[in-house]
Wavefront OBJ file of the C-alpha trace (Angstrom):
o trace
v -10.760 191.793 242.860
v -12.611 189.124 240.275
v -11.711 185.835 240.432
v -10.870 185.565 237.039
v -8.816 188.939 237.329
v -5.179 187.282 236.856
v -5.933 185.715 233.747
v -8.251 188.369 232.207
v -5.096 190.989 232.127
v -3.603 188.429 229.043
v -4.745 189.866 225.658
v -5.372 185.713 224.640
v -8.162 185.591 227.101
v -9.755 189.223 228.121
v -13.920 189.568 228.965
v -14.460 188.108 225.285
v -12.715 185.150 226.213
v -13.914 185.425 230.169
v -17.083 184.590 228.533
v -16.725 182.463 226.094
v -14.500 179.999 228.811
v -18.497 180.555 230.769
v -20.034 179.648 228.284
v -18.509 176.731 227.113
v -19.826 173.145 227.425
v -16.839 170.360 228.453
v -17.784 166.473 228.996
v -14.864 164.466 230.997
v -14.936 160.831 230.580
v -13.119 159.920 233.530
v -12.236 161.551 236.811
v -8.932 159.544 236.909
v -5.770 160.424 237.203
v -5.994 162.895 233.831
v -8.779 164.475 235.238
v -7.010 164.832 238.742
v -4.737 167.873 237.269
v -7.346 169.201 234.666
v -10.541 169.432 236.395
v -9.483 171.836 239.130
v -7.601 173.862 236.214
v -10.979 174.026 234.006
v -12.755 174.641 236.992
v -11.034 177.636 238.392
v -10.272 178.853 235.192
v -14.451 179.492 235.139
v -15.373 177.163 232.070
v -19.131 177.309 233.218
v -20.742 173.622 232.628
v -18.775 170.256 233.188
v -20.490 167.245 232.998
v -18.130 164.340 234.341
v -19.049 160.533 233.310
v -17.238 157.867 235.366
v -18.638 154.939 236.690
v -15.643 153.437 238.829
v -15.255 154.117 242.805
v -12.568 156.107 244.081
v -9.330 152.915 245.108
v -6.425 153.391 247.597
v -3.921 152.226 245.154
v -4.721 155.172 242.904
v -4.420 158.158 245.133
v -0.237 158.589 244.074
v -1.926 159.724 241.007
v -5.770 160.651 241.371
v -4.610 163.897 243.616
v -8.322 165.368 243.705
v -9.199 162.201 246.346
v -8.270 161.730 250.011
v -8.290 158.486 251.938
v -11.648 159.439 252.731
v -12.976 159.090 249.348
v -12.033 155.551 248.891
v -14.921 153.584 247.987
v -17.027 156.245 246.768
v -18.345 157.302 243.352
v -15.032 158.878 241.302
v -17.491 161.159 239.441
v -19.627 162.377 242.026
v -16.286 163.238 244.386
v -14.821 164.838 241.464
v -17.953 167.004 240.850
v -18.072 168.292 244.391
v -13.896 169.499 244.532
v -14.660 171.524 241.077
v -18.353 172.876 242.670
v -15.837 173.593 246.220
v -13.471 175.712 243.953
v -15.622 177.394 242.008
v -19.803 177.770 243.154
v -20.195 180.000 239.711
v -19.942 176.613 237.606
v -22.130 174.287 236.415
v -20.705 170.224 237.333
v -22.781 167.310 236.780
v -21.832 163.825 237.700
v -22.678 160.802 235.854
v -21.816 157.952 238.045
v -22.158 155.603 234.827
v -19.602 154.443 232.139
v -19.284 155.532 228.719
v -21.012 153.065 226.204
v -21.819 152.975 222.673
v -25.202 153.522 223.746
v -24.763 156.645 226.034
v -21.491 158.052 223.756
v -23.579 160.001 221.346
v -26.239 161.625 223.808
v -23.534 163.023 226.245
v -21.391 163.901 223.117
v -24.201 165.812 221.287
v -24.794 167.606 224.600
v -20.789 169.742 224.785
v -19.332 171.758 222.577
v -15.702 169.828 224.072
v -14.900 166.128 224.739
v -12.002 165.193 226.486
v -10.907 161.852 226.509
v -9.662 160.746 230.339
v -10.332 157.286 230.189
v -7.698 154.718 230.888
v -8.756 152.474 227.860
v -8.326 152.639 224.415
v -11.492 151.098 223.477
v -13.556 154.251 225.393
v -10.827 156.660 223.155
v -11.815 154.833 219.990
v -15.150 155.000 220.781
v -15.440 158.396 221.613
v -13.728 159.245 218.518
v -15.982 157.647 216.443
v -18.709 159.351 218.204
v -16.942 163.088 217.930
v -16.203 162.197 214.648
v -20.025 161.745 213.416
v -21.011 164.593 214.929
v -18.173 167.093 214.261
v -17.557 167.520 217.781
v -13.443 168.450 218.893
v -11.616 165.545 221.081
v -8.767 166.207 223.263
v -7.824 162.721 224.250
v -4.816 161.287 226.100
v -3.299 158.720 227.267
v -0.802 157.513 229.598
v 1.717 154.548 230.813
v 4.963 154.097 232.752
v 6.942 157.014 232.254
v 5.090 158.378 228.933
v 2.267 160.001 227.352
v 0.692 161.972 224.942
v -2.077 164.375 224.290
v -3.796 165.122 221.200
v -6.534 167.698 219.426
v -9.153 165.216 217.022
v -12.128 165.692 215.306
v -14.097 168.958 215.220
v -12.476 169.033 211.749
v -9.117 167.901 212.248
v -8.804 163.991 211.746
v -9.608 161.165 214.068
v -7.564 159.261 216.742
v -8.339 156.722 213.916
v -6.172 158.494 211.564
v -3.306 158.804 213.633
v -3.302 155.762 215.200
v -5.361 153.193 212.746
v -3.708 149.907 213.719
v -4.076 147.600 216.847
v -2.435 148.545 220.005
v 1.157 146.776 220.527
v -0.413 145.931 223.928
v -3.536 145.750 226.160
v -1.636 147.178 228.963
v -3.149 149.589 231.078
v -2.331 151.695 234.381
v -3.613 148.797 236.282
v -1.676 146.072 234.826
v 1.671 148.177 233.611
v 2.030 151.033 236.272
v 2.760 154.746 235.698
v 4.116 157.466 237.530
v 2.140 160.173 238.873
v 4.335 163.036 237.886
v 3.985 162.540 234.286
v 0.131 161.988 234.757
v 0.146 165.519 235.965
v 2.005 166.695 233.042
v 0.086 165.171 230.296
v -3.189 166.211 232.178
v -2.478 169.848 232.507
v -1.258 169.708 228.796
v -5.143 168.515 228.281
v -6.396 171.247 230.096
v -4.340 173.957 228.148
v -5.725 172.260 224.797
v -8.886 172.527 225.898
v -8.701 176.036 226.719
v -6.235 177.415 223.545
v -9.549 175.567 221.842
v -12.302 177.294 223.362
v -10.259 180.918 223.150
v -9.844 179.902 219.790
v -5.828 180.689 219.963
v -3.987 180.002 217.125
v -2.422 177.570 216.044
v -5.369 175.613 216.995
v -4.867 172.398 219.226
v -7.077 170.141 216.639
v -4.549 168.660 214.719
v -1.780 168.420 216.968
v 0.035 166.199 219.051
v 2.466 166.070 221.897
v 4.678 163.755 223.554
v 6.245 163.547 226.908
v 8.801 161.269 228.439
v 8.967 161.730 231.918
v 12.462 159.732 231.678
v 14.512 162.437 229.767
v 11.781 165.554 230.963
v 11.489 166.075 227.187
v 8.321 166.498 225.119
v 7.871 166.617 221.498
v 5.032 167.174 219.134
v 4.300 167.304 215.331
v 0.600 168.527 213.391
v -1.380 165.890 211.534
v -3.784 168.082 209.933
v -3.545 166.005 206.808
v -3.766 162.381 208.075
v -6.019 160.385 206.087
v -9.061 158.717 208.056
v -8.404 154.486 207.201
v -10.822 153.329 204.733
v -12.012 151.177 207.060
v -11.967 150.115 210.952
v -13.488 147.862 213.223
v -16.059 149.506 215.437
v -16.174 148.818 219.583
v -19.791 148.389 220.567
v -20.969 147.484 224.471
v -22.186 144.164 224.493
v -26.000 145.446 225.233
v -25.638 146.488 221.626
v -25.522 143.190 220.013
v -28.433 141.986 217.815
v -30.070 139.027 217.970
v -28.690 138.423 214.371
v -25.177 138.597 215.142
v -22.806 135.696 215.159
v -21.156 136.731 218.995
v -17.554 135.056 220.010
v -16.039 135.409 223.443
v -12.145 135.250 223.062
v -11.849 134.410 226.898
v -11.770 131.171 228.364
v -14.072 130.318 231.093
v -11.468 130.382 233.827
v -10.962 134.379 232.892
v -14.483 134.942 232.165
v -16.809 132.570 234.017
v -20.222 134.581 232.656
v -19.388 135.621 228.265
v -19.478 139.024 227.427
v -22.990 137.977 226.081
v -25.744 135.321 226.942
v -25.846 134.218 223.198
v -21.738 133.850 222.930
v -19.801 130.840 221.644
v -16.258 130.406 223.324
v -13.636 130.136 220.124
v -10.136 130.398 221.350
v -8.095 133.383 219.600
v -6.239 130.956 218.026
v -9.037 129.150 216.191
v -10.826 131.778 215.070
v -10.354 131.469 211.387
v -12.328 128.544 211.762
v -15.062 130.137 212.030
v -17.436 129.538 209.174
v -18.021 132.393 207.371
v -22.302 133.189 207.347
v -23.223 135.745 204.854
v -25.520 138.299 206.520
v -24.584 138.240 209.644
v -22.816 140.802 211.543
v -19.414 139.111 213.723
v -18.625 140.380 216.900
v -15.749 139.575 218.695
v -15.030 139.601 222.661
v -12.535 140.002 225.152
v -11.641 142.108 227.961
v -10.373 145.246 226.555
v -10.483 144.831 222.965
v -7.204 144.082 221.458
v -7.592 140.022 221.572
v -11.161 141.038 219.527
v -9.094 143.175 216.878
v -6.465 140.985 216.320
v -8.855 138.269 215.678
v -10.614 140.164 213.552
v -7.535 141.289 211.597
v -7.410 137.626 210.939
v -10.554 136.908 209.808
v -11.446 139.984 208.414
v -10.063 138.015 204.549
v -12.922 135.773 204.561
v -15.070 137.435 206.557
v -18.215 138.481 204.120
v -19.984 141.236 206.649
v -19.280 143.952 209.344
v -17.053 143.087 211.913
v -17.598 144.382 215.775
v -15.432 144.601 218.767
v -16.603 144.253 222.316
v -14.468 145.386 225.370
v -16.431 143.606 228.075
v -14.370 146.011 230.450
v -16.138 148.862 229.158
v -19.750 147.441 229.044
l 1 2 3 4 5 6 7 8 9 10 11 12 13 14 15 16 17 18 19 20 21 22 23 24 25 26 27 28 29 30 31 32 33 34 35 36 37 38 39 40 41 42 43 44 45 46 47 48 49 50 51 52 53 54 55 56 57 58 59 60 61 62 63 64 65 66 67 68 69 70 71 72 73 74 75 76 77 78 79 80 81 82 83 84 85 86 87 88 89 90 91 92 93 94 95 96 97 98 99 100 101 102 103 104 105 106 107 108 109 110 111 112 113 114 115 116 117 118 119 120 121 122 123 124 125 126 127 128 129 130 131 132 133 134 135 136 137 138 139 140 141 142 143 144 145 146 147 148 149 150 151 152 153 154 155 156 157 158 159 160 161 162 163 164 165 166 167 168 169 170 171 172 173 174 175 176 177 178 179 180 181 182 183 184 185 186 187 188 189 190 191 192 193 194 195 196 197 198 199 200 201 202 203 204 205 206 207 208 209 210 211 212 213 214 215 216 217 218 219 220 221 222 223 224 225 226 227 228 229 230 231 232 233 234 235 236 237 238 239 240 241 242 243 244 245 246 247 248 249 250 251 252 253 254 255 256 257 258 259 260 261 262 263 264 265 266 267 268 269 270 271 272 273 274 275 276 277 278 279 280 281 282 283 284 285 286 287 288 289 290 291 292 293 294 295 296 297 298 299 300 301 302 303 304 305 306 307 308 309 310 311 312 313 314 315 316 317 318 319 320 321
């Protein structure tokens, strides 16, 4: 019997669909715990080239949620192990592993490359920067995210609007998995949701997952969703650029104090305190870009200084870089 047999006999999927799940092109940015529940599923489900990017090592105090590893894995390359469970369940697939992370340098070469991004990352500096990318180059984003007992899952880009749209304001907080905790339950949940968007998009099943959104609290076991399809994209937004992408020219600010970050974000950086930075002077002609460790210290500050601030304005998530 073929391998794909079981999910060949729906009408939704069928040989046309058999093939075009082969032929499709998917890049993962991370093989966390999102990617724990959805790589296998792409994988056996025969989507024929996967390129994963991650350039973290597989930690002990992860496994409740990153299912794909074993104790054995800890301390090696998150991407590469990945890779090799999706090659173990499936040797008619395509899986590359980038053991690097996702910058604004690399974003629009590995974006340019797949027909499908999906957004795995736990940071919302990677998501905004990946939607950017997708964005520019009309490429569909399924992107996620999750924390405590919550998450979501949504279809961007690729003609639908951006994460920008949706969510155009500063995070409430720079909280992450690593700082807030989360349950791996609803990690599952919100992954295999990702996985099923991906592949409703590339059967092309309708309604199409590119313009919607759903929500899950693990708390209740209750998910809800709405469409966005007509979400206006915010006249204007501060971009998140890796700190090897600063110019010379640029006026560079690390938020952190030296006791957080002994070495700046960037060689050329003055220290300026969140609080004092609309003391800055304004200097027409250059280009301001703000640091910190993921990003949300950067865009508040540069919500506040944005008034008298005559030129572009750039974030920098040195946890990205």
């Amino acid at each position: 019997m073929s391998r794909y047999a079981r999910q060949t006999l729906l009408p939704e999927v069928g040989a046309e669909g058999q093939a075009r799940l082969t032929a499709a092109r998917v890049l993962v940015v991370g093989a966390g715990g999102l990617a724990a529940p959805l790589l296998p599923l792409l994988a056996g489900a025969g989507v024929g080239h996967i390129t994963i990017v991650d350039g973290d090592i597989v930690d002990l105090s992860n496994l409740h949620r990153q299912t794909l590893f074993s104790e054995e894995d800890c301390g090696l390359s998150k991407a590469e192990r990945a890779a090799d469970r999706c090659r173990a369940l499936n040797v008619e697939i395509d899986v590359i592993a980038r053991k690097q992370a996702l910058t604004g340098e690399n974003a629009p070469d590995l974006v340019s490359q797949a027909d499908i991004i999906l957004d795995c990352a736990d940071s919302y500096a990677v998501s905004y920067m990946l939607s950017d990318t997708c964005l520019a180059q009309g490429k569909p984003l399924i992107s996620a995210s999750v924390l405590g007992l919550s998450g979501y899952v949504g279809g961007f880009c690729g003609g639908a609007p951006s994460l920008r749209a949706v969510f155009p304001d500063a995070p409430d907080s720079g909280a992450s998995c690593a700082t807030a905790g989360v349950l791996g339950p609803v990690v599952g949940v919100i992954g295999s949701m990702q996985a099923q968007m991906a592949l409703n998009l590339i059967l092309r099943l309708d309604p199409s997952p590119l313009g919607q959104m759903v929500q899950y609290d693990a708390r209740t076991l209750r998910s809800t969703g709405f469409r966005f399809d007509e979400a206006p994209e915010p006249n204007s937004c501060f971009r998140f650029l890796s700190a090897s992408q600063l110019r010379d020219t640029d006026q560079i600010v690390e938020l952190r104090d030296p006791n957080e970050a002994p070495v700046p974000a960037h060689p050329d950086a003055t220290r300026i305190s969140p609080e004092e930075v609309q003391d800055i002077d304004p200097n027409k002609g250059k280009r301001l870009a703000l640091c910190c460790a993921t990003g949300l210290r950067a865009w508040r500050a540069a919500e506040k200084i944005q008034p008298i601030w005559p030129g572009e304005i750039v974030l920098v998530a040195a946890s990205t870089s």
